[in-house]
N, C-alpha and C positions, 0 to 999 in steps of 0.2 A: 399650368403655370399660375404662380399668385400674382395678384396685383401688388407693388411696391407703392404706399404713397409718398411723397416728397413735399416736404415743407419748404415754399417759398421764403421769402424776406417779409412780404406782406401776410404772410401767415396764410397762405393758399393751400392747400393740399392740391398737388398735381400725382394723376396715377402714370406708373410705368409699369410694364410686363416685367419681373422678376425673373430672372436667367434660370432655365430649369439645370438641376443635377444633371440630364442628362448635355446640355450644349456646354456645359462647364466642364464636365470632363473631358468631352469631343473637343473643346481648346484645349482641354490641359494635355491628350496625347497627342493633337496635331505638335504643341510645341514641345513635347518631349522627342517627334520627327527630326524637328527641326535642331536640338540640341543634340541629337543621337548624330545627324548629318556632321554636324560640326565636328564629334568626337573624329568618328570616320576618316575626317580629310584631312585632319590634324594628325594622327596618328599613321595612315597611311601616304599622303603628300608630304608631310612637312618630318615627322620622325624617320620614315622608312625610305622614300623615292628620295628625299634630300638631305638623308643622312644625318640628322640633328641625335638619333637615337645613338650613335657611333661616338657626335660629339661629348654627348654628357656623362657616356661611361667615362671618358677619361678626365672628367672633374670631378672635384670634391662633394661629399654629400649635401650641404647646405646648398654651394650653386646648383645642383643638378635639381634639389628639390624649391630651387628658387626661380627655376626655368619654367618645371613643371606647373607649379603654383601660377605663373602668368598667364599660360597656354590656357590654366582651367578658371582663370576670369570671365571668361565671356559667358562661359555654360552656369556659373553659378550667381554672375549678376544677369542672368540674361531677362528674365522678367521684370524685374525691375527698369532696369534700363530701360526697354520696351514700352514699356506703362508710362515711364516720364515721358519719352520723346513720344511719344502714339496720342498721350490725353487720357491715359488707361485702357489700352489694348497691346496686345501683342501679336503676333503674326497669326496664332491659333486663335487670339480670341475675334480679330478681324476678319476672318475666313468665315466661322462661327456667328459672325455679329453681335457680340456682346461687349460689354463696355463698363467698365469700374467708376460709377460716379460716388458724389457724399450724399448721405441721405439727408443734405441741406439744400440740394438743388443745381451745387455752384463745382465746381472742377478741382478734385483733389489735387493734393499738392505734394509737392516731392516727399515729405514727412509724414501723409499717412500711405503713401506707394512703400515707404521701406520700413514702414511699420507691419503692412499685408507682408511682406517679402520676407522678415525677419520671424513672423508666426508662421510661415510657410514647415519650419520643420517641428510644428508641433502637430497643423492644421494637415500634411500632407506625409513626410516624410518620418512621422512614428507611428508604429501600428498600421503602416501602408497604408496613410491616408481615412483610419476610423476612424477617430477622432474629427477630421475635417467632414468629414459626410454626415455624422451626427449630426454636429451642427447644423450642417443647410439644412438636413429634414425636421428639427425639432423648431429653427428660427423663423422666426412669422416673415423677416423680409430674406430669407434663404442668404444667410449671412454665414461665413466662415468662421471663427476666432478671430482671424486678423480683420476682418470686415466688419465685427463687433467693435474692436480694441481700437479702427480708423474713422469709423464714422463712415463708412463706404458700402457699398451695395454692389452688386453686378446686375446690369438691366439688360433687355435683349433691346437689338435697332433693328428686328424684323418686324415691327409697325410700320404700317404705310404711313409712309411721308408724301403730306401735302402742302401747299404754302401756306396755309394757314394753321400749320405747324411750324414754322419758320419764321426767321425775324423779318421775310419778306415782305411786302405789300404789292401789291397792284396799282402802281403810279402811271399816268399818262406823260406823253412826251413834254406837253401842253401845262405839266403839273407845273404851281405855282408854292412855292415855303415858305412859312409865317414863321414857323420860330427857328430861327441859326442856332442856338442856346441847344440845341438839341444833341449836338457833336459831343456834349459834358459827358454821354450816356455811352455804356457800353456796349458790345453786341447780348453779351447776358445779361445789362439790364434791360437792353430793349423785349429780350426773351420774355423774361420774367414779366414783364409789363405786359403786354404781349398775353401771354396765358392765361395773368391773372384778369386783363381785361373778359377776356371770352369767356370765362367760366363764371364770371360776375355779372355777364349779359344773360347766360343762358339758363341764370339762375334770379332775375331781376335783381339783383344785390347792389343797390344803387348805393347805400352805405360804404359798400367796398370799393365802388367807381368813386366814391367824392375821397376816399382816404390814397386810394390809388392817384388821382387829380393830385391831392394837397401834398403825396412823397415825392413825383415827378417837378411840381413847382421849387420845394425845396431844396432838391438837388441837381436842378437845372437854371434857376432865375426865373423860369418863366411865367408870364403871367394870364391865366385862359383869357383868352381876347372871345370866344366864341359864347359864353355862360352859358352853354351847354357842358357837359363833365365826360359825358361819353363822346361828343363831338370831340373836343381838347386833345384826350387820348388817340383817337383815330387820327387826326392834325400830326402829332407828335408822332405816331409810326410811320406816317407816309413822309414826315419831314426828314425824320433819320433816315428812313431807304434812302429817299433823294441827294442828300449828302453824303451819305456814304456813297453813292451807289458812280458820285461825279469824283471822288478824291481817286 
């Protein structure tokens, strides 16, 4: 597997594990199962066991193929759909563990999920899918066409997760909050802060803890009451857990 890096907000490169061809494809025929199942029940419960197939002979061509056309909605947005409501997964790719982010960092958005979905019959569906496999093996971040053309990546989420992969913290019951100002932030900026802190400790990047300091000030009010810069930041993730952690 290659490593994907991700560019933060703060200009961080964070790595992810890059979804190999092989779990890629293991989603993509889990949910061809899963769209093959639908054909199945559709065509057997609902045309044959309840007679809809009887109904539509004796309609006109337009309604009968305007029946059919509804029936075969589901199977042809079915990724799509999937990817919006899932955060970019589908039933295969969840089973599989893999996951469709932007190679900015931040959670695609309906408009490049139906951008992938829309290359799908170039990347997939001509040439039974060569064209699409080319791709991943010539692309440095194992990118599709449509994951070229969205700005999107597929990552694996079989890395162990720890909390200090997490927007969580280790707060005491005991724990006391200095800045309220804190709730401005979102769970993905506190991510991103978050990241970019520990990679700028573990690399002394004190430059990037004082720039990292002066974007949280600005998009929160706050103002470091500690004049420490690494101190501030740690304040500020134990603060957000606490608040969030009581709404």
């Amino acid at each position: 597997m290659s490593e994907l890096s991700i560019n933060t907000t703060q200009n961080v490169n964070i790595n992810f594990t890059a979804a190999s061809v092989g779990e890629r494809l293991g989603a993509f025929l889990l949910d061809m199962l899963v769209k093959i199942a639908y054909v199945i029940v559709v065509l057997y419960f609902i045309f044959y066991l309840m007679g809809l197939a009887n109904v539509l002979e004796k309609l006109d061509n337009w309604s009968a193929t305007a029946v059919y056309m509804l029936f075969a909605l589901p199977y042809a947005f079915y990724s799509l759909t999937l990817e919006c409501l899932f955060e970019g997964q589908t039933i295969g790719k969840r089973i599989v563990k893999i996951k469709v982010v932007k190679i900015d960092g931040y959670q695609a958005s309906f408009g490049d999920y139906l951008m992938r979905w829309l290359l799908r019959l170039i990347d997939i569906w001509t040439n039974m899918g060569v064209i699409g496999l080319i791709a991943l093996v010539i692309s440095e971040k194992n990118q599709r066409l449509g994951d070229m053309t969205a700005g999107t990546a597929v990552i694996t989420l079989r890395n162990k997760v720890t909390i200090s992969s997490t927007i969580l913290e280790d707060i005491g019951e005991e724990y006391v909050p200095i800045y309220s100002l804190v709730i401005k932030l979102s769970d993905n900026d506190v991510r991103i802060i978050k990241e970019t802190f520990h990679i700028a400790v573990a690399k002394n990047d004190f430059e990037m803890i004082t720039k990292l300091k002066n974007k949280v000030e600005s998009v929160t009010g706050i103002k470091n009451q500690s004049g420490n810069n690494s101190d501030f930041i740690r304040t500020v993730l134990k603060d957000y857990n606490f608040y969030t952690q009581s709404m």
